[in-house]
N, C-alpha and C positions, 0 to 999 in steps of 0.2 A: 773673424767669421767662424772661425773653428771652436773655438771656444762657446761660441752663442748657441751651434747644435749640442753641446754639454748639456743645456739645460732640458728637461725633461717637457715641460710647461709650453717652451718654444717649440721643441721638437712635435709636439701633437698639433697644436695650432698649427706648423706647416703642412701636415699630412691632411691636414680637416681641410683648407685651404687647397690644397690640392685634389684630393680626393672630390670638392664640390666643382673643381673646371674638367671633370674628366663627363663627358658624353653631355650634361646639363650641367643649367648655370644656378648655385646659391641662390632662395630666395626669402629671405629672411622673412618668418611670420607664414608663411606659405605651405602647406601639404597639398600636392594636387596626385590622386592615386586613381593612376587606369586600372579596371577592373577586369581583369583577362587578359592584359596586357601582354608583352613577354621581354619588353627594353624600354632605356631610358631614350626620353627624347625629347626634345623645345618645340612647341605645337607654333602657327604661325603667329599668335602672341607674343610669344617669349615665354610663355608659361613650362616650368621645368617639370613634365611627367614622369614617376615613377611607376612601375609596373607592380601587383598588389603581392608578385612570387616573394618581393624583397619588403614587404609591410607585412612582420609580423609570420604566424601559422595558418590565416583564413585560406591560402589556395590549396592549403593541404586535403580542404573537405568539399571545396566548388570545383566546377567543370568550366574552364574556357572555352570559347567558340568566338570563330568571327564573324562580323556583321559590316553588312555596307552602311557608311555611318551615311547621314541627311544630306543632301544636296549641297548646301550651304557649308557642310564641312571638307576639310582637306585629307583626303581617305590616308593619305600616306602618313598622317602627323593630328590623329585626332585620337581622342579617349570614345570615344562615339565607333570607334572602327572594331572595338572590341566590348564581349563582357562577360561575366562569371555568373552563375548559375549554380543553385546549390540541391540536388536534388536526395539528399542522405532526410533520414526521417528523425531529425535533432530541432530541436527545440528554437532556435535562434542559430544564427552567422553574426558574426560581430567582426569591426574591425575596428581599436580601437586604437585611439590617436593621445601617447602619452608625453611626457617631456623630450623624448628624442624627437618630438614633432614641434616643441615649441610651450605646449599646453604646462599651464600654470594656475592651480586654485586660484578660483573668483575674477581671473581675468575672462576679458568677453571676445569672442568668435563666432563669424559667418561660418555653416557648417552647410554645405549643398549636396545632395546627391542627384544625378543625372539616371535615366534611364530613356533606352533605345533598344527597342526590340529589330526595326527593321521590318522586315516581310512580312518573317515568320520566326515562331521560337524550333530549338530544339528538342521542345517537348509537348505534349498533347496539354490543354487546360481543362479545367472546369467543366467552361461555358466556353465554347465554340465565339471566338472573334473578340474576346477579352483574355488579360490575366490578370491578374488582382493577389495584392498580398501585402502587408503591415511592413510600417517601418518604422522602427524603434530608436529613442534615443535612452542612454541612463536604462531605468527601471521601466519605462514610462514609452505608450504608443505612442508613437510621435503622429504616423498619419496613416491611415488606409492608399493605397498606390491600386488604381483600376488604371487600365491602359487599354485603347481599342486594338485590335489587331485588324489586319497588318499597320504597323505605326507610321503615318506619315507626317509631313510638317517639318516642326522640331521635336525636340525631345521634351521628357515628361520629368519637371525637375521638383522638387522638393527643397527649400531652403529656411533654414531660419537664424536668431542671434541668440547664443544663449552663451550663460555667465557658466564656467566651469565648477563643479560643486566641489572635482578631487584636481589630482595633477594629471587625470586625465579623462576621456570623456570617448564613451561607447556607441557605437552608431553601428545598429542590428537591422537584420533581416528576418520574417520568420511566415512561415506558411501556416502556421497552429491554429489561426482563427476558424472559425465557420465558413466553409464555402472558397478557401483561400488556395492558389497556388503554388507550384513552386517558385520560389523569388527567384529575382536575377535584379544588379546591378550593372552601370555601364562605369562611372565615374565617381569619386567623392572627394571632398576638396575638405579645407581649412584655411581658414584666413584670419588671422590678428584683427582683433579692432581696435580702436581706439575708446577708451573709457570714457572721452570728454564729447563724445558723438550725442548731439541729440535725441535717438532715440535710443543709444544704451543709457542716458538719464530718467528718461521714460520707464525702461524696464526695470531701474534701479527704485524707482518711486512704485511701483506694482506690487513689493512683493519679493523676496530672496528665491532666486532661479526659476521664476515662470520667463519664459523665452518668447521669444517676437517671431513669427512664421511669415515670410513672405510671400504678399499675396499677388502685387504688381509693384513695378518699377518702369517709369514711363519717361522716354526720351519726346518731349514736345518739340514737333519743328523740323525733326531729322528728314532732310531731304531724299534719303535714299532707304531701302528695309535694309539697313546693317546695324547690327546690336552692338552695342560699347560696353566692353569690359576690361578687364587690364590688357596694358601693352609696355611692352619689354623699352619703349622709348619714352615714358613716364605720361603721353599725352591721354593715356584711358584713367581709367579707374582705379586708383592706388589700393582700395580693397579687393578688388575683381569682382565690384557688384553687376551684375547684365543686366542694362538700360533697354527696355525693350523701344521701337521708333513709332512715333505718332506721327505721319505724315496728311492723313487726309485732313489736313486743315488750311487755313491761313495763315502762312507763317511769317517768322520774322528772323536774320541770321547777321552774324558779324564775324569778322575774321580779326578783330581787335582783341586781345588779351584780357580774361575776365578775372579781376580781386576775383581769389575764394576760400577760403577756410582751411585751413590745413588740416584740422580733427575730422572735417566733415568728407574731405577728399572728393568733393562731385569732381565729375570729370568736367574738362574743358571744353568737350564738343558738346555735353549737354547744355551748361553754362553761354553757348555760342547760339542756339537756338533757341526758338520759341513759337509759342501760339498766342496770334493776338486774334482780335478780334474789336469792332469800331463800337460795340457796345456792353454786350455780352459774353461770356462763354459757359455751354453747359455741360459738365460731363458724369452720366450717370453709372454706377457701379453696381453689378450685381454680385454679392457673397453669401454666404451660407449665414441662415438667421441664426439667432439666438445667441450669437457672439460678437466679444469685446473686439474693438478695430482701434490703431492709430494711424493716423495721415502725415506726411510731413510735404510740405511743396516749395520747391525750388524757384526766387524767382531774380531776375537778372536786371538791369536796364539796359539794355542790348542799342536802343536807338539813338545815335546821335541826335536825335530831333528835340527829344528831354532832355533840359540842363537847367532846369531849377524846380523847385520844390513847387508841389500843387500841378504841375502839366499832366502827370498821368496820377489819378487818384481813383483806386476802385474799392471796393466791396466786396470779402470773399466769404463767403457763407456755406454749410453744409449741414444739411436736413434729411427727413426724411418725413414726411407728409409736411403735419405742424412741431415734429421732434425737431428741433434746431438744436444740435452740437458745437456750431462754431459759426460767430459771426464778429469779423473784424476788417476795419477799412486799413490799407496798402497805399503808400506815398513810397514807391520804392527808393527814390533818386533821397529822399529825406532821411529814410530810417537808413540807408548803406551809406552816410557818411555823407550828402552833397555832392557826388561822384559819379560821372557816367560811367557804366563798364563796371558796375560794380553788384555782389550777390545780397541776394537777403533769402534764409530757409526760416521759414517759418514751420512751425507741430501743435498739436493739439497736447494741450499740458495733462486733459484728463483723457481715458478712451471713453470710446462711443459705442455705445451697446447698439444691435439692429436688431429690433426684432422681427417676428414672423415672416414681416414684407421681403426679406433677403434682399434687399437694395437700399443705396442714397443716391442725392444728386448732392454732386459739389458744384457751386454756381460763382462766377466773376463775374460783376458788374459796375459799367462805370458808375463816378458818380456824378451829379447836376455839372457842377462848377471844372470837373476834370477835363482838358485838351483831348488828351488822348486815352485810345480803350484801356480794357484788362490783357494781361500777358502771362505765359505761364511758361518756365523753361522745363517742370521735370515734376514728380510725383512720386512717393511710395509710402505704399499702403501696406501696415501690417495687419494679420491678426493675433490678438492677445493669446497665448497659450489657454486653455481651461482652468487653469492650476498650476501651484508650485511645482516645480517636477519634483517628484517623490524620490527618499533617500536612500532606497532600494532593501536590500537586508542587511540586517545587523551589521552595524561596520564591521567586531569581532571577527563572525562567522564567516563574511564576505573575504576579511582578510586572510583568514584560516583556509579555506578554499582556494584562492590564488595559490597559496604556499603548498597547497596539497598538489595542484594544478601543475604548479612547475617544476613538484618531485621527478613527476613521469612524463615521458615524451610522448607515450602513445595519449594523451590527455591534454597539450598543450593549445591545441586549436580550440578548447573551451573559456572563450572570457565573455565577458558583457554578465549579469547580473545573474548571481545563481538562481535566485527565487524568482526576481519578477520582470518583466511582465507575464514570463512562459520561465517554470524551471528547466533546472539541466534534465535530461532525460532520465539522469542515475542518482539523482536523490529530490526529496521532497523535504516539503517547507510548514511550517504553523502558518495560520492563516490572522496576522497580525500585520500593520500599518508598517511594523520592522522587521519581518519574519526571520523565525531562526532557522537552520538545520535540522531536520527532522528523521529522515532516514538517506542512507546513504547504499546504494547497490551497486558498485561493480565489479561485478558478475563477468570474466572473460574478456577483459578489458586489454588484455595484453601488459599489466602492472609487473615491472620488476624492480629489484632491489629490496631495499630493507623499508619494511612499514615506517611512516612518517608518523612523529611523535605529535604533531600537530592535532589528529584524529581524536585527542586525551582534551585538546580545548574545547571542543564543541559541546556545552555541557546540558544539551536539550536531546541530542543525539538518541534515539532510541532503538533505532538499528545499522550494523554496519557489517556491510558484503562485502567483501576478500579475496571470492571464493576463484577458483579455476583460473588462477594467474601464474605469476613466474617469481611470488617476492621471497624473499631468505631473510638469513637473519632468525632474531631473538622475536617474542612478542612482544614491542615496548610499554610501558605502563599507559593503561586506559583508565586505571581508579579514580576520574576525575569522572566518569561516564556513569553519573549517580541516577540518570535517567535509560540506559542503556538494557533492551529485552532481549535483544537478537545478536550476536557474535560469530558471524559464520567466515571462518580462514580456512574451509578445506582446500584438498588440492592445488596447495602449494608448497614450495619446498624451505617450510618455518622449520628452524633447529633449536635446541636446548629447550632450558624445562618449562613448564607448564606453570608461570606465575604463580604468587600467591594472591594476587589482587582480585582476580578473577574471581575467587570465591565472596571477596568482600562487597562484591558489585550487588546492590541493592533489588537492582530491579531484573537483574537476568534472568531469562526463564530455560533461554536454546544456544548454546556453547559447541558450533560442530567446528573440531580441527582436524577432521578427518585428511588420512594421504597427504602427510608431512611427514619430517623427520625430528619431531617432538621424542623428546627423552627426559630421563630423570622420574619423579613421583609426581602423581596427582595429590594437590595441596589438601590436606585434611580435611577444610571445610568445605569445598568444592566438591567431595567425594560424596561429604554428607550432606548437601544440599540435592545430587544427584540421589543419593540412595533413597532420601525423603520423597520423592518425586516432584523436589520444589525447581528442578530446574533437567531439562532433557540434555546430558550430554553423550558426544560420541567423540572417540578418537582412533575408529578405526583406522586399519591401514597405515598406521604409523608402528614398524614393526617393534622400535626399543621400547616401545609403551606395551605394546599388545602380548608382548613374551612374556609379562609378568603376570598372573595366573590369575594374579588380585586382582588386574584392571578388566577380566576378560567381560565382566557383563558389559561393561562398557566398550567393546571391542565385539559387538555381536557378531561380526564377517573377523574370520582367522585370520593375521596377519599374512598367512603365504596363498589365500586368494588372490585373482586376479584384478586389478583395479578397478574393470568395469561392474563385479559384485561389490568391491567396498563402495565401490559410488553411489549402491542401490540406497546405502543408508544416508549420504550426503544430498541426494534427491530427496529422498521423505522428507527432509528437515529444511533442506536451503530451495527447491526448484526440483521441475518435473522433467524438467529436459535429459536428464542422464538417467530419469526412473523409464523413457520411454526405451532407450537402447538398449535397457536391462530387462525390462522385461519382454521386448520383442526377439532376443536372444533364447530366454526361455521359453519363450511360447512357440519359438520357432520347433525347437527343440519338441517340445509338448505335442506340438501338431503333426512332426515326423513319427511320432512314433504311435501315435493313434490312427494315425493314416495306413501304417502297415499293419495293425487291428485288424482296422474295422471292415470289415467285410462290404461287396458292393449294394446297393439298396435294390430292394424287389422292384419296385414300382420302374420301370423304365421309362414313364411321361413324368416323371417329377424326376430334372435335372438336376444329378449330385456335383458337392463339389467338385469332386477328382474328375466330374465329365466337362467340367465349365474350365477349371485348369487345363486340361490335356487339349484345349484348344491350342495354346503356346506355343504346340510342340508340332503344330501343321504347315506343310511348307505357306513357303508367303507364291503368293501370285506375281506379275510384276507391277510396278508402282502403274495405273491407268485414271484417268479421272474419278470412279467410282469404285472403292475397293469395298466387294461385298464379302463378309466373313459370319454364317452362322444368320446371316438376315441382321448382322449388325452394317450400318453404312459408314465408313471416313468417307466424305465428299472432296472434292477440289472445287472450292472457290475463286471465283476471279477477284482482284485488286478493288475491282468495282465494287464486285459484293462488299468484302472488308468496308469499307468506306459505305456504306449503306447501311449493315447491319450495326454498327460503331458508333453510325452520325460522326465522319470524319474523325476517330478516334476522337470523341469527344468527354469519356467515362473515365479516367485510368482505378486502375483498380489496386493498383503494386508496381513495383518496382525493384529489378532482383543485378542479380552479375550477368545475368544474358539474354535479359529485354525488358518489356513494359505490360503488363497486362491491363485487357482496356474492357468494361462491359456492353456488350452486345444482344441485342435479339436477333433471332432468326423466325421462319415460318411458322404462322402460328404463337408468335408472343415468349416462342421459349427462350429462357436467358440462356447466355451462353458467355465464357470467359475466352477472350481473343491474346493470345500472347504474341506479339511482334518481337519474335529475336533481333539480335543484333548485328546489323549488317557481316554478313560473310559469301562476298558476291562466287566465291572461289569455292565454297563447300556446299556446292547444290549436287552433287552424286551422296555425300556425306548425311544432307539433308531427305535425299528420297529414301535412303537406307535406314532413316529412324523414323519416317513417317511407312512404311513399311512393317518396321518390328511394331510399332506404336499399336500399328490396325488390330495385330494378331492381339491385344492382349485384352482380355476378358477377367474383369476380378471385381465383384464390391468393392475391395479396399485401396483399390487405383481410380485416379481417377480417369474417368472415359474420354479419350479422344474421338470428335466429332467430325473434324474436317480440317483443311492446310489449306496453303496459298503456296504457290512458288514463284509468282510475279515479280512485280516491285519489291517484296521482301519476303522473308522467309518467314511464315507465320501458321499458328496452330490453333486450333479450336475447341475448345473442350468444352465439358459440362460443366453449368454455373454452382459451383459450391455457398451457398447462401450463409452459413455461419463463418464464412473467414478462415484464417487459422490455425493453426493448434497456439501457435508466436502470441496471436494476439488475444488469443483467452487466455492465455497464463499470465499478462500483463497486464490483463485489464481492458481491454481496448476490443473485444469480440466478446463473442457466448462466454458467461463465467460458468466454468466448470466447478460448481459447488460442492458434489458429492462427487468422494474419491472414488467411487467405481467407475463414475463416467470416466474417469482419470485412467484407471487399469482397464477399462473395456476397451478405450480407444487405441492404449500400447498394444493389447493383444492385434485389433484388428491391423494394427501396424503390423505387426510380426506375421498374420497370415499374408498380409501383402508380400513381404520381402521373402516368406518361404514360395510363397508361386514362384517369383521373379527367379530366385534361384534353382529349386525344385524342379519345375516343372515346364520351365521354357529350356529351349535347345538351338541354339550354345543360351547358358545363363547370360541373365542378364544382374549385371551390378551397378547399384542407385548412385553410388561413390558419393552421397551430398544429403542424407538423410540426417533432418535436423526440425523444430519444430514447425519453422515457416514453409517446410516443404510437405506438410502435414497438413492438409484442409478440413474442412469437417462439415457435410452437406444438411440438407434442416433438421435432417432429424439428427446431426450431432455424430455420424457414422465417420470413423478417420477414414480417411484415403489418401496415397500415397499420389505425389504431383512433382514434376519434373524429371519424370523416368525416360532418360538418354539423352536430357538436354548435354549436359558435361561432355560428351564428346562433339560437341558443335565447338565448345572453345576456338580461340584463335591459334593456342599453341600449347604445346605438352603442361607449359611451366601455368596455365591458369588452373589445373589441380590444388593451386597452394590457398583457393578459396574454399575446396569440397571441403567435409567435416573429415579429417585425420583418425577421427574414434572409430570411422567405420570404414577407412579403406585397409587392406591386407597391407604391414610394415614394410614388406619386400617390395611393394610397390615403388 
C-alpha cells in the first residue's frame, strides 16, 4: 500500500477522486454552473451545482443577487434561487467552458442557459415590464432574450447542440445591441453528447459547426405537469434534455420496460407514455418564418393489445398548406423488431424550410386496413442555426490576445472573442470575415510588470496604448510592428535605453515615453526622423534623458517640473484627460489673479461674477421643503413624484460608484436628470447637509441642482445636460469635440468651476473625484462640473480609494 502512494500518477487520481465526493457528486460529461450562486450543492435530481465564484474570472465583473426561484422549484437547492448581473459598460461577459470541463474539438454538446428574473430586477430597463439583451455563442449571436416582467410560469431557456470548433467553447452576454439591457443570467449547463445521436448526424450532413437550437421537446401522455430530465437514479434523461408534458390528450401508459437505444438515451418515462388516438392525430406548430427546422419523433408500442405486424399501421405526414416535407407510413410492432415494448425514433433526413406562414401541421393517420389508431410517445423540434458559426478572429491574433490576457490579472476576466460579435472595449479590429488587431488602448488599465513580448506578433497593429499603468522593465522588441503609427508608454516606470528598433519602425508617426525612467541615448535615426518632423516625439519627464542638453527640444517641460506639467505634453499626444487637470490648475491660477485686478463693474443690474459667486459664502437656512436662494428653487419631491416624472424609473441614463441616473420631465416638458443614490438608510442627517450646501451653489460651470427626495431613497435632481459627457466625447460615443479650443475652452470652464468651489464658498468645498465622466457638457457644449459632495455619502472612509488620487491633497 505504501509503496503505491510513491507513484505520482496514483497519488492525483486519489485526490481527483476525493476532491469530487466532497459537497457533490462526479458527473462525468456534465458542467452545471449556478449563476450568483455562492456553494456547491446536488439539486433534488442529483444534478451536481457549482457556484460561477469557482468557473473561471466572470464574477469578478457581475453583481449577484437573490431571487425567489418558480413555484415548481425547491428554493433551498435550485440554480433558479440565484443570478448574476452584469452592469460594467464592457462589451460582452463570457463564461467559457474549456477542457477542465470536458470540452474537446469537434466533439458535440447540449449547451442551455436558463434565465429567472422573478418579480423584479435589480435595476431599471429600457422599456418598463420587459428586459431584453443578446446571447452569444463562439463569434456569433446566438439569440436575442426578451423577457416580460415580472417573470412568471417557468423560466426563459435558451438551448442548443453544437459541434465544438476549439477545445473550448464561449457562451457570452452582452447589452451592446440597440435598445438592449443589462444582461443577467440565472444558470448554464453542458452536457456530452453522443456523436451516433440522430440528430447530431443531421447536423453533421448541414454543414461544419451550424448548430441545432431547441425549439420544443415534448413528453406525450404524461399524466401529471412534471418535466423529465436527468435523475441521479438513471431513470431520467442520461443527457439532461427537459421533456416538457402533454397531457390534454388521450393517452395511453405501461409500467413494462421499454427496448431503447442507448446513443439516443430517451428517457424511460417518455418511452412509457403516449398519445393515441382511434383515427387521427393533429398537432400544429407555430415558429418563426423563414427558417430551416428538423423534427425527430419518438414512437413506442406500448399496448399489449399489438403483437404482430399490420394491427396498428399509420401514416405520418408533415406539411405546410400543399408544402409536404415528410410523408411516411409506421408499422411500429414490424420496423422495432416483431417485439412488443419496443422503440422506433424516426427524423427528417433533410430540413424543412417554413416560410412566411410561420407554422406546420404534423398529421397521424390511420390507415384503411390498420386495427388500431396512430400513437406518439415524444417529439423535438429543432431549428437549423442561419449559418456556419463564424471563426471568429484570426486564430494568430486571437491566440496573441489570450497570452496578453493572461499576462495581467487586472485583464483576466476578458475572454470570449476579441473582435466579434462586439469587441473588447480597448482595442479595435479590420473589418474582414477573419479580423485582425487593429488598435490596441489600455489606457490606466492597472498593467503591471514587464511589457509582453507578444505585442511584437500582431503584425496589423497600428496603435498601441501603454500609457498611465504600473509596467517596468526594458522596452521589448516591437520591429515586427511594420504597420504600427502610434507608440504611447508614458507614465510608467520603463527603464534602460531607448531601442534602436523604434527608429526603424516604418510607419511611426507619435512615440510619447513620457514619465519613465528611460536612460542612455536617443538612437540616431529616431532623432532624425524627429528632427525632420517625420515623426512627433516626447520623453519628458524621464529625468536621465532630459539632463542631457541635446535631448532638451525633445523634453519641452524641464525634467525637475512637477509631473502634472510633464503630463500636459503626454495629454496633447496620447488623451485629454490629464490636459483638463492641467489646464484647470492654471486657469485656476489665471482667474485668481485677474480677480484681484479687476476692478467691480458700474452697471449694478448686470450681475458680475464675483456677485453670483459670493452667493456660496451666505449662511444656508435650514433644510424645509422649499429652499429658496436668490429666486433660485431646490424643491422636495415626494417618492411619488420620482416615479411619475421617471415613468417608474424607466430611462437610466448612467451608472457610476454611488447610484443610477435615470431621465425624467418635470412641469412643463422640462428634462431633468434624476440620480437615485445608493441605499444609506443611516446617513439621512449626512444627506440633508449636502442637499443643503448643494442649494447654495450658483456657478455656469456646475451643474444646477433642482430638487431631492428623502423618502424611499435618497435622491437628487438636477438639470438635464443633453450632450452627455466630457468621458463620452473623447471616446467617441457623445458630441465629438473636433476643434481643440472646444477642448481648452471646456478645461478652463472647468478650472472656473473648481476656483468658485474652493474660492469662494465657506468652509471650501473639495470635488476629491474630478475626472472626465464627472464633466457634462449641456447643448451648447458648456463643461460643468457634476457630483459635487456626492463622495462624502460613501459607506465608509476607505471608498476614497475610487476618487481620482491626481486630485486629492497626498496627506490625505
Amino acid at each position: 500500500m505504501e509503496s503505491m502512494f510513491r507513484n505520482p500518477f496514483i497519488i492525483i487520481i486519489f485526490y481527483s477522486l476525493l476532491l469530487c465526493s466532497v459537497q457533490v457528486e462526479c458527473q462525468e460529461g456534465f458542467a452545471s454552473i449556478d449563476c450568483g450562486g455562492s456553494s456547491r450543492y446536488s439539486d433534488v435530481n442529483g444534478i451536481a451545482w457549482i457556484p460561477d465564484t469557482d468557473f473561471g474570472n466572470i464574477s469578478t465583473v457581475g453583481k449577484p443577487t437573490k431571487v425567489t426561484p418558480p413555484v415548481s422549484e425547491n428554493a433551498y437547492s435550485s440554480p433558479l434561487a440565484s443570478m448574476r448581473y452584469f452592469p460594467d459598460d464592457r462589451s460582452k461577459f463570457c463564461y467559457t467552458f474549456n477542457s477542465d470541463h470536458g470540452v474537446t474539438k469537434d466533439s458535440v454538446y447540449l449547451i442551455r442557459a436558463s434565465f429567472w428574473a422573478g418579480s423584479s430586477l435589480p435595476y431599471a430597463t429600457r422599456i418598463a415590464g420587459q428586459v431584453k439583451f443578446e446571447l452569444l455563442i463562439y463569434a456569433d449571436v446566438w439569440d436575442e432574450v426578451v423577457i416580460p416582467l415580472p417573470q412568471t410560469g417557468r423560466e426563459e431557456i435558451r438551448e442548443m447542440y453544437v459541434i465544438a470548433l476549439w477545445d473550448y467553447i464561449d457562451v457570452c452576454l452582452t447589452g451592446k445591441s440597440s435598445d438592449s439591457d443589462i444582461p443577467f443570467i440565472s444558470s448554464l449547463v453542458l452536457r456530452t453528447l453522443s456523436s451516433s445521436m440522430l440528430a447530431i448526424s443531421f447536423m453533421n450532413g448541414q454543414g461544419i459547426g451550424r448548430p441545432l437550437l431547441t425549439k420544443k421537446r415534448i413528453n406525450y401522455g404524461q399524466s401529471s405537469n412534471v418535466y423529465i430530465r436527468y435523475q441521479g437514479d438513471g431513470l431520467g434523461d442520461s443527457y439532461d434534455r427537459i421533456w416538457e408534458p402533454n397531457a390534454d390528450v388521450t393517452i395511453l401508459s405501461t409500467t413494462e420496460t421499454i427496448g431503447r437505444n442507448s446513443d439516443e438515451g430517451t428517457p424511460m418515462e417518455v418511452l412509457q407514455t403516449a398519445r393515441v388516438d382511434a383515427e387521427i392525430i393533429d398537432i400544429n406548430f407555430t415558429v418563426p418564418s423563414g427558417k430551416f427546422f428538423h423534427i425527430e419523433m419518438v414512437y413506442a408500442e406500448i399496448s399489449p393489445s399489438v403483437s404482430a405486424v399490420g394491427e396498428r399501421v399509420f401514416n405520418a405526414e408533415i406539411f405546410n398548406g400543399s408544402n409536404i416535407f415528410f410523408d411516411s407510413d409506421y408499422d411500429i410492432y414490424l420496423e422495432a423488431g416483431n417485439e412488443t415494448y419496443s422503440v422506433l425514433i424516426s427524423s427528417l433526413i433533410k430540413p424543412m424550410l417554413v416560410g412566411s406562414e410561420g407554422s406546420f401541421e404534423f398529421r397521424l393517420q390511420k390507415t384503411d386496413t390498420s386495427t388500431f389508431g396512430p400513437l406518439i410517445c415524444g417529439l423535438e423540434l429543432f431549428q437549423l442555426f442561419d449559418r456556419n458559426l463564424s471563426l471568429g478572429t484570426d486564430d494568430a491574433d486571437a491566440s496573441i490576445i489570450r497570452n496578453i490576457v493572461s499576462a495581467f490579472l487586472s485583464l483576466e476576466s476578458w475572454t470570449g472573442d476579441p473582435c466579434l460579435p462586439y469587441a473588447y472595449n480597448w482595442l479595435t479590429c479590420d473589418n474582414v470575415s477573419r479580423p485582425h488587431i487593429s488598435t490596441i488602448s489600455l489606457e490606466d488599465h492597472k498593467l503591471s510588470g514587464p511589457i509582453p513580448s507578444q505585442f511584437n506578433y500582431l503584425k496589423l497593429l497600428t496603435k498601441l496604448s501603454l500609457a498611465v499603468n504600473m509596467l517596468n522593465g526594458s522596452i521589448p522588441n516591437l520591429g515586427d510592428l511594420l504597420h504600427l503609427k502610434i507608440l504611447d508608454l508614458r507614465s510608467n516606470s520603463l527603464s534602460g535605453q531607448i531601442p534602436d528598433f523604434l527608429g526603424e519602425l516604418p510607419a511611426l508617426t507619435t512615440l510619447n515615453l513620457d514619465n519613465n525612467n528611460l536612460s542612455g541615448e536617443i538612437p540616431a535615426k529616431l532623432q532624425q526622423k524627429a528632427l525632420s518632423s517625420a515623426l512627433n516625439l516626447s520623453i519628458a519627464g524621464n529625468p536621465a534623458l532630459c539632463s542631457n542638453r541635446t535631448y532638451q527640444q525633445f523634453c519641452s517641460i524641464e525634467s525637475n517640473e512637477k509631473n502634472n506639467n510633464a503630463a500636459l505634453i503626454g495629454g496633447l499626444a496620447g488623451g485629454f484627460v490629464t490636459l483638463v487637470l492641467v489646464v484647470s490648475a492654471l486657469a485656476s491660477v489665471l482667474i485668481c489673479f485677474m480677480k484681484r485686478k479687476q476692478p467691480p463693474p458700474d452697471d449694478t443690474n448686470v450681475r458680475s461674477q464675483d456677485a453670483d459667486l459670493s452667493e456660496c459664502q451666505k449662511s444656508a437656512s435650514p433644510l424645509q421643503e422649499l429652499i429658496i436662494i436668490n429666486k433660485k428653487q431646490v424643491q422636495q419631491f415626494s417618492y411619488k413624484d420620482i416615479e411619475s416624472m421617471t415613468e417608474n424609473l424607466k430611462t437610466p441614463l448612467g451608472h457610476g460608484s454611488f447610484g443610477t441616473v435615470y431621465y425624467g420631465l418635470i412641469k412643463a416638458g422640462q428634462p431633468v436628470a434624476v440620480k437615485v443614490l445608493l441605499k444609506h438608510s443611516d446617513r439621512r442627517r449626512e444627506f440633508q447637509s449636502m442637499v443643503e450646501s448643494l442649494s447654495r451653489l450658483h456657478h455656469n460651470n456646475l451643474v444646477r441642482l433642482m430638487g431631492y427626495c428623502i423618502e424611499a431613497e435618497f435622491i437628487l435632481i438636477y438639470e438635464y445636460m443633453a450632450k452627455g459627457s466630457l468621458f463620452d466625447s473623447l471616446n467617441g460615443r457623445g458630441e465629438t469635440l473636433v476643434v481643440w479650443q472646444d477642448r481648452i475652452r471646456i478645461a478652463v470652464e472647468v478650472a472656473e468651476g473648481l476656483e468658485y468651489l474652493h474660492n469662494h464658498c465657506t468652509p471650501s468645498i473639495i470635488h476629491s473625484n474630478i475626472r472626465s465622466s464627472n464633466i457634462l457638457l449641456d447643448k451648447n457644449l458648456v463643461g460643468r462640473i457634476s457630483d459635487i459632495g456626492i463622495s462624502a455619502m460613501a459607506d465608509n472612509p476607505g471608498h476614497v480609494a475610487a476618487r481620482n488620487h491626481g486630485y486629492i491633497d497626498p496627506v490625505e
